[in-house]
C-alpha positions, 0 to 999 in steps of 0.5 A: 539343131533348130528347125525353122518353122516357118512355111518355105516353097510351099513344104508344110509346117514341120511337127515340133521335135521334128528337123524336116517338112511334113510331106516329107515325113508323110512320104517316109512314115506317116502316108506310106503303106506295105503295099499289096498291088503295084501298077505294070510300070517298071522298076529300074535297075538304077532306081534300085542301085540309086536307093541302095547307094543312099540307105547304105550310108545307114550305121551298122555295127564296125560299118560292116552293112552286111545286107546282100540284095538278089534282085528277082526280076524275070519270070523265070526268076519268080518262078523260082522264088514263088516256089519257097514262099508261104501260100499266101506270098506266091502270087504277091511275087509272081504279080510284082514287077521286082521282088528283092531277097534280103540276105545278110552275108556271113562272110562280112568281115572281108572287107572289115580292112575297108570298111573298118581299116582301124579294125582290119585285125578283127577280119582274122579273129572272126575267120572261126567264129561262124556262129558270131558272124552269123549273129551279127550279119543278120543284127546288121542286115535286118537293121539295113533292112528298115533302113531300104524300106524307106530308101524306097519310098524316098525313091517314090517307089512302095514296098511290100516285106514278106516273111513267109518263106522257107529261108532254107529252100532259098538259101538253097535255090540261090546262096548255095554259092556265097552262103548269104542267109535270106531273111525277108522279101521285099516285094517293089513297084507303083502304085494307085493310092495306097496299094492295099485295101486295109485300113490304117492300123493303129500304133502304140503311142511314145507313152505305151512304147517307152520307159525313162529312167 
């Protein structure tokens, strides 16, 4: 693929090696935070749906996406959620206006014959392998999960991800049912500048951070 370099309707000079405008990349990576406080303003239920409708195109493992969402929204609802967060995360779920538990779902391989149907026969190979689903639904879940935190941020909305948490409590609270297995909060809103008060932290470089052989 080649990236026209040049300037067009006012997006910035794209980064060689890079195939979109550099605002956009800020806007994904560069510029964006975890943030900490979000603005009163609301959170839709289609802004949710539009963010997951895009990074569910994201590849999993057999096009699985087992990636489940619970949507904690009232009150009531983060109450009980802020009951099993770490000290630290309570109130961070309390004050957002959503708060989203990724949950990978176990039973996945239900729907194999659609999501996979050249696979379709592998849905009954992994009817007794619990231990197998579980490994790859939360591989694939935690996968999608980087996939919708920068579906957010394409949505112009900031996330939060938290993992303090006592997953078995949630699991409890709000799977016993379906059996879904909580693995992060994703805490969702607006915000004023950044979100946090902390200072950019550094990352390591492409040199400290690959080998090539």
């Amino acid at each position: 693929m080649t990236t026209d370099t040049t300037v067009l309707d006012g997006l910035d000079f794209p980064t060689p090696g890079l195939a979109v405008a550099d605002d956009v990349a800020d806007l994904l990576f560069r510029a964006a935070r975890t943030a900490a406080a979000f603005t009163p303003d609301e959170v839709s239920d289609e802004q949710i749906a539009a963010v997951y409708d895009l990074v569910k195109w994201g590849p999993t493992a057999l096009n699985t996406i087992p990636l489940r969402l619970l949507v904690v929204r009232t009150p009531e609802a983060r109450q009980r959620l802020a009951a099993h967060m770490s000290e630290g995360n309570r109130d961070r779920v309390l004050a957002a206006p959503v708060s989203l538990v990724l949950a990978a779902d176990t039973s996945f391989h239900t729907h194999i014959p659609t999501l996979a149907p050249h696979m379709a026969a592998l849905a009954d190979a992994l009817e007794g392998q619990p231990e197998q689903r579980e490994s790859m639904a939360r591989t694939n879940a935690l996968i999608q999960a980087g996939y919708l935190i920068v579906g957010l941020r394409a949505a112009g909305l900031a996330a939060g991800p938290m993992g303090g948490m006592d997953t078995d409590g949630i699991d409890q609270e709000f799977f016993a049912d379906n059996g879904w297995k909580s693995l992060l909060v994703v805490n969702v809103g607006h915000v004023e500048g950044t979100g946090t008060h902390r200072a950019r932290a550094e990352r390591l470089g492409y040199a400290q951070a690959s080998l090539t052989v």
